[in-house]
C-alpha positions as CSV (number, residue, x, y, z in Angstrom):
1,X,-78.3,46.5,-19.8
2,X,-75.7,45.5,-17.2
3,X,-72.2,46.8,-16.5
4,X,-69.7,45.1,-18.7
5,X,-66.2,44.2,-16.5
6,X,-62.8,44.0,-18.2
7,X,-63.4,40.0,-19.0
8,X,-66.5,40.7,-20.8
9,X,-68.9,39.5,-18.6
10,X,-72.2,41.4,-18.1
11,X,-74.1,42.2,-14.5
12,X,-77.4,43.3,-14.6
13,X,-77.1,44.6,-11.0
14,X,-73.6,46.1,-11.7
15,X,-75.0,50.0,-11.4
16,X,-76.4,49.3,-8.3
17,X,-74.6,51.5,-5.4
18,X,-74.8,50.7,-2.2
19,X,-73.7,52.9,0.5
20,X,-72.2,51.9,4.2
21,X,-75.3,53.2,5.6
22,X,-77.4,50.7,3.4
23,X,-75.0,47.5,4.8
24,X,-75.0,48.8,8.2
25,X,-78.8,48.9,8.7
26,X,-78.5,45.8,6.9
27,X,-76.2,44.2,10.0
28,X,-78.4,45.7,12.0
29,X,-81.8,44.3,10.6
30,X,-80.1,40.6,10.8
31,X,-78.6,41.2,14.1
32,X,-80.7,43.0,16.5
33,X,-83.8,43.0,15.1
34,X,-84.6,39.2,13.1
35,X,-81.9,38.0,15.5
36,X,-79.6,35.6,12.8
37,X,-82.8,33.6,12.7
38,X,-83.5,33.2,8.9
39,X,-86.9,35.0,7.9
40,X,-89.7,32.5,6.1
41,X,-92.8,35.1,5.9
42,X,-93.1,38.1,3.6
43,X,-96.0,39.3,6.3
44,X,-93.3,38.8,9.4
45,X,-90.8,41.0,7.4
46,X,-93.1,43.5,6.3
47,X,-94.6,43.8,9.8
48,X,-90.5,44.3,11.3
49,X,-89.5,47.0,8.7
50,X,-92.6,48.9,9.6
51,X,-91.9,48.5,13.2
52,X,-88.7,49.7,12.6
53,X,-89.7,52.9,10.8
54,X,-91.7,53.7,13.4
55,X,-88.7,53.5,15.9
56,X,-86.7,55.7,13.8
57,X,-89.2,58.1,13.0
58,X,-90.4,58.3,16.6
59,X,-86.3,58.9,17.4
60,X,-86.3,61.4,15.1
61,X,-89.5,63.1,15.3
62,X,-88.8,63.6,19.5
63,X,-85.2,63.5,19.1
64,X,-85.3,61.8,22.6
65,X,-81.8,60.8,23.5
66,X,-82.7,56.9,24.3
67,X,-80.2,53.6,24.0
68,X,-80.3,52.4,20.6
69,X,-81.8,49.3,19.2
70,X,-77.7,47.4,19.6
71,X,-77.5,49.2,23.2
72,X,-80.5,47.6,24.7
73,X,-79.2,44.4,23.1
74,X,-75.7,44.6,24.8
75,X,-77.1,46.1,28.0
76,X,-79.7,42.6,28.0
77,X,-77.0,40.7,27.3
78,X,-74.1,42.2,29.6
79,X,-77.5,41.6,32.6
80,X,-78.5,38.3,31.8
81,X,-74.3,37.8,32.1
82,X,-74.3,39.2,35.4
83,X,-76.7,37.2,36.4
84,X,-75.5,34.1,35.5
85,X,-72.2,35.5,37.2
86,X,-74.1,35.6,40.4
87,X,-75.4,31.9,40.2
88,X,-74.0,30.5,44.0
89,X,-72.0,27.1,43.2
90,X,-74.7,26.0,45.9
91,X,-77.7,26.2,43.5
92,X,-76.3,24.0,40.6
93,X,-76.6,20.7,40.4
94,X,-74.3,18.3,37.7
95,X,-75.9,15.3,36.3
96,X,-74.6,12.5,33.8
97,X,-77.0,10.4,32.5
98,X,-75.4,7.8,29.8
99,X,-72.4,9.9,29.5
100,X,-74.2,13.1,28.8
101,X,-73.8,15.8,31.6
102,X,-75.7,18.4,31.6
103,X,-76.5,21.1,35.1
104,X,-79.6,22.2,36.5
105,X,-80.1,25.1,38.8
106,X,-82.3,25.9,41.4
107,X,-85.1,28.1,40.5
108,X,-84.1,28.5,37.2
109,X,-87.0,28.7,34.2
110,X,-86.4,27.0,31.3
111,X,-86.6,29.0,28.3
């Protein structure tokens, strides 16, 4: 049976504990690893929390003193800013098209 609250309503989850380690791998999962995109595939998730086991138990196991998963995110993110930081004003070209502007830039790869 549940846990009953003082207005006399029953939770069948109410003696479930959870832990800050529990919500912070949690952020983690949905931040670094799926990325805030919304999961559709039991086999996709499966395949991520094994891949993340391994991670941690190869961390662990060699105790090697490497970035963390949130580390190599930031450091990605703080290079792809530097990059874009070091965009000349030359290389980018403005267009409007029907009121829409939008920029290209020179040698640039669309993602």
């Amino acid at each position: 049976m549940g846990v009953k609250l003082s207005h006399l309503k029953s939770f069948p989850h109410g003696n479930v504990e959870t832990t800050m380690y529990v919500e912070s791998f949690h952020n983690i999962l949905k931040t670094i690893y799926m990325k805030r995109k919304p999961n559709k595939r039991i086999e996709t998730l499966v395949n991520l929390l094994l891949e993340i086991e391994e991670d941690y138990f190869a961390r662990r196991k060699t105790k090697i003193g490497t970035a963390a998963p949130r580390e190599q995110y930031f450091l990605f993110i703080s290079e792809r800013h530097l990059i874009g930081v070091n965009i000349s004003s030359d290389d980018v070209q403005e267009y409007d098209e029907n009121g829409s502007k939008y920029w290209v830039i020179k040698g640039a790869v669309a993602l």
